[in-house]
C-alpha positions in Angstrom: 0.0 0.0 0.0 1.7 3.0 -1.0 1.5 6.2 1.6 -0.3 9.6 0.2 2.8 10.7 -1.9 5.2 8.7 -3.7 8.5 11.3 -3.4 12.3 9.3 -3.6 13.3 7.8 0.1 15.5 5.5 1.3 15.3 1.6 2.1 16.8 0.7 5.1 18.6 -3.3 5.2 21.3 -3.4 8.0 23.7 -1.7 9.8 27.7 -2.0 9.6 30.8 -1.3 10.7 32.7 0.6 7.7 34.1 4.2 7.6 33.4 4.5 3.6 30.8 5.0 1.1 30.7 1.8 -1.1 28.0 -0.3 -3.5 26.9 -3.6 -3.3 26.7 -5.6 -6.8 24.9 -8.9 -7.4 22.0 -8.2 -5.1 18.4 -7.2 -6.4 17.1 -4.1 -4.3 13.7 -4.6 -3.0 10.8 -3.1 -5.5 12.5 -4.4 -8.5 13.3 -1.2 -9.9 16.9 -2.2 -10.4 18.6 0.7 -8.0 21.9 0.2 -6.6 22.5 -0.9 -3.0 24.8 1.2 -1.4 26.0 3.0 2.1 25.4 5.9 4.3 28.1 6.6 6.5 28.3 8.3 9.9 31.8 8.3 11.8 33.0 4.1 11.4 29.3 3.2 11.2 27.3 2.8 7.9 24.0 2.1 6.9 23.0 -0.6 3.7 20.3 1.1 2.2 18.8 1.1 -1.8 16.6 4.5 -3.2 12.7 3.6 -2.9 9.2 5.4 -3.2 8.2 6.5 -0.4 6.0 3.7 0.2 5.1 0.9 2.4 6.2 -2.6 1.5 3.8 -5.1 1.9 5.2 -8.4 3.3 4.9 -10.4 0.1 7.8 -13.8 0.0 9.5 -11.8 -3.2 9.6 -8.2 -1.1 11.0 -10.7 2.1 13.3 -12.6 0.1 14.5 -9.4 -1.5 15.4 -7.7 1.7 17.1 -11.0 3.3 19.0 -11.5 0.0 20.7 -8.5 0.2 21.5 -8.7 4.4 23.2 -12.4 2.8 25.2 -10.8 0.3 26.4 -7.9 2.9 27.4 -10.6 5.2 30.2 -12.4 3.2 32.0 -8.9 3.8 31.3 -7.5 6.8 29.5 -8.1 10.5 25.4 -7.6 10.1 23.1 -5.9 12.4 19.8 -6.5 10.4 16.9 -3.7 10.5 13.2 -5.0 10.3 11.8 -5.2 7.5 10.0 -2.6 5.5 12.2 0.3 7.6 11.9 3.1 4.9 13.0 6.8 5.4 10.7 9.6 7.3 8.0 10.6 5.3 7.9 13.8 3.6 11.8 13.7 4.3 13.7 16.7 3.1 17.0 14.6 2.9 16.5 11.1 4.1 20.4 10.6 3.7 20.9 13.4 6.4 18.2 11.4 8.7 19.8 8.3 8.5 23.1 9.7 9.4 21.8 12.0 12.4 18.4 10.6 13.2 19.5 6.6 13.1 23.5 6.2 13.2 24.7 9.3 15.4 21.9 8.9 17.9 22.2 5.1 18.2 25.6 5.1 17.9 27.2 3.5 21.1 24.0 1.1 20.8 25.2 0.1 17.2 29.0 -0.4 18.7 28.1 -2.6 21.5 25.6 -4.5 19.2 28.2 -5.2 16.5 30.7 -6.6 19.4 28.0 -9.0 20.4 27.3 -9.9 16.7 30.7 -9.8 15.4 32.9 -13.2 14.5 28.7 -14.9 14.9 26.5 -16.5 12.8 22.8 -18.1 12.7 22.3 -21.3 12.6 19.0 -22.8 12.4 17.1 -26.7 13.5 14.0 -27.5 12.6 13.4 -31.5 14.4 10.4 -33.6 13.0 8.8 -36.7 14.0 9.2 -38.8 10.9 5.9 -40.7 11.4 3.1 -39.3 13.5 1.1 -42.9 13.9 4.6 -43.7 15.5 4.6 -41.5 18.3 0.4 -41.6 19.2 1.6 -45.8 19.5 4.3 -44.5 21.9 2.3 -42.5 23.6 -0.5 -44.9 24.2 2.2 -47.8 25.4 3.6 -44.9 27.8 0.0 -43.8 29.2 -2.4 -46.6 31.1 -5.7 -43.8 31.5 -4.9 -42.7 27.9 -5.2 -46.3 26.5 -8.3 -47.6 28.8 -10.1 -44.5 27.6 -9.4 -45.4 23.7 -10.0 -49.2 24.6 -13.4 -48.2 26.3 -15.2 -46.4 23.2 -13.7 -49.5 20.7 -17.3 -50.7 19.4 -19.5 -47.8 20.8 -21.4 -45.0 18.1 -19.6 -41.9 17.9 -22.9 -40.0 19.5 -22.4 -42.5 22.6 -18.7 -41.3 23.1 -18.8 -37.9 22.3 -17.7 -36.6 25.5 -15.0 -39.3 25.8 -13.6 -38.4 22.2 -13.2 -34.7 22.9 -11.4 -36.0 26.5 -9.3 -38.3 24.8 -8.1 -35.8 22.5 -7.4 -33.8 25.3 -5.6 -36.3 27.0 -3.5 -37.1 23.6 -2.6 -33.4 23.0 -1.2 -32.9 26.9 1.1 -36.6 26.3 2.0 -35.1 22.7 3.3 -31.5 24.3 4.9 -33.0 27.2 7.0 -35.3 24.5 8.0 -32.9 22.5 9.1 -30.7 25.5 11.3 -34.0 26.9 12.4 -34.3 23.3 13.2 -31.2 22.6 14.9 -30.6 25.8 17.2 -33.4 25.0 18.1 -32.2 21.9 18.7 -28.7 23.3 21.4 -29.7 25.4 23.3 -31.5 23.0 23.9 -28.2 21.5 23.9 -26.0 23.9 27.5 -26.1 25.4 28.8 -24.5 21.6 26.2 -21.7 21.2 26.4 -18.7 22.7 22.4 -17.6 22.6 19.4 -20.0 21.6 15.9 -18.9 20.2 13.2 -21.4 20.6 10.5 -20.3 18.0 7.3 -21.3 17.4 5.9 -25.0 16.9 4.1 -24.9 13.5 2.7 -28.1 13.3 2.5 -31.1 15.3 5.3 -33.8 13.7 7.3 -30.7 15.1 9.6 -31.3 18.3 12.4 -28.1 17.5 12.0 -24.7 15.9 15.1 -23.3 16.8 17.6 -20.7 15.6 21.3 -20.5 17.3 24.2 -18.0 17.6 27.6 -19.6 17.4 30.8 -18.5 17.1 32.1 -18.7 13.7 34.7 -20.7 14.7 32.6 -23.3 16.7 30.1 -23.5 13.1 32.1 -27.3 12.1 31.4 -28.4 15.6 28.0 -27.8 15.2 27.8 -29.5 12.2 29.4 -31.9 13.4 26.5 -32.7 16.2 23.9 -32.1 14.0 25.5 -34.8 12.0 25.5 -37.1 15.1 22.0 -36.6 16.3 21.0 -37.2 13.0 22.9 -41.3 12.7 21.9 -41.7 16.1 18.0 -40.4 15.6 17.8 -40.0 11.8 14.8 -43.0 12.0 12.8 -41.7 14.2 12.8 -38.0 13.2 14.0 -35.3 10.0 16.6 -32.8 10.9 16.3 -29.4 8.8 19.7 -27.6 9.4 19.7 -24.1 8.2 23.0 -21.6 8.0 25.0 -19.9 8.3 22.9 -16.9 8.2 22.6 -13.0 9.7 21.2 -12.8 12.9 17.9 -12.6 12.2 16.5 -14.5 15.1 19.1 -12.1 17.6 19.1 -8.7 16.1 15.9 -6.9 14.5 17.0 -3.2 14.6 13.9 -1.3 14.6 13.9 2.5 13.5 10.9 5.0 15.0 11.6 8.4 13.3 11.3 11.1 15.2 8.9 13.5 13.4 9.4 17.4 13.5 
């Protein structure tokens, strides 16, 4: 939806630590206009950004994967601190180059520093854990549950009008033994990761084969030990669930820079 006027701004991608102007090549800026991606500098801090309309981006996959796309290219080069997306210049800006400067990197500066040291030399990497075979686990969970299987056992013959109430308990009951699985499982796999990674983000279950949804900062040097247990789990549990092993990425899941502009 674009905002009342469509004047020339500024997209706003991530922040870094560079002293210089410089361009970005290879990248697609978001909009697909084709305009270059390219830097605004304050003291050793710098801004990615790309010329936009003054507009508000939607949060379509192309306009996401366009704004990640670029943080990924920045990152081969240089420490990322990534700004949430859609971040465009003040409205009605007279020079959205001098607001980013003043209004965004002086102002935040010192927050920017300390943020880079706790990003820098770090990368994302990401888990998903699945059950492979959801009839599996309910079997499990009935063998592992006595009130759970006389229930089931009780309505075996019976009209579904006659065991109404029983079905919705039962379901009940199967959803708590399902949860506290997943916690135990997850827990489990957790710790066999978390003595390399310096910060863990457990994110939300999406479906219910799902144990782990969960994003990790490690120490670039640490990244091959990682793999490495991720490789393990995987031999050792590779039947009974489906590792999805992401990275390594920005810190998306650790640093979402969001920009309020002050308005005069």
């Amino acid at each position: 939806m674009a905002r009342e006027q469509t004047k020339e701004a500024k997209y706003l991608y991530c922040i870094i630590k560079c002293d210089e102007e410089c361009s970005f090549n290879g990248a697609s800026a978001i909009g697909g206009r084709g305009d270059g991606i390219h830097t605004v500098v304050f003291g050793d801090l710098a801004c990615v950004v790309s010329d936009s309309p003054d507009m508000r981006y939607d949060s379509t996959r192309a306009n996401m994967m366009a704004h990640e796309i670029v943080i990924e290219q920045v990152m081969d080069e240089f420490t990322v601190l990534p700004i949430r997306f859609g971040t465009v210049t003040r409205k009605d800006s007279g020079s959205p180059v001098e607001d980013i400067r003043h209004k965004l990197l002086e102002s935040r500066f010192k927050e920017f520093l300390s943020l880079h040291g706790e990003m820098d030399n770090r990368v994302e990497l990401g888990l998903k854990a699945l059950w492979r075979d959801e009839k599996a686990i309910y079997q499990e969970i009935v063998a592992e549950h006595g009130e759970l299987r006389k229930l089931r056992d009780s309505m075996k013959g019976l009209s579904p009008q006659a065991t109404h109430f029983d079905r919705l308990r039962l379901g009940e009951m199967v959803k708590k033994a399902l949860d506290q699985k997943r916690d135990r499982e997850a827990k489990m796999l957790l710790a066999r990761l978390r003595p390399i990674t310096e910060r863990i983000q457990e994110n939300r279950i999406i479906m219910d084969r799902m144990v782990l949804n969960a994003a990790f900062l490690v120490n670039k040097d640490r990244e091959g030990e990682c793999d490495e247990i991720v490789k393990r789990l995987d031999e050792e549990l590779g039947e009974r669930m489906v590792f999805k092993y992401t990275g390594p990425s920005p810190p998306f899941n650790f640093c979402n820079i969001v920009v309020i502009w002050e308005e005069e």
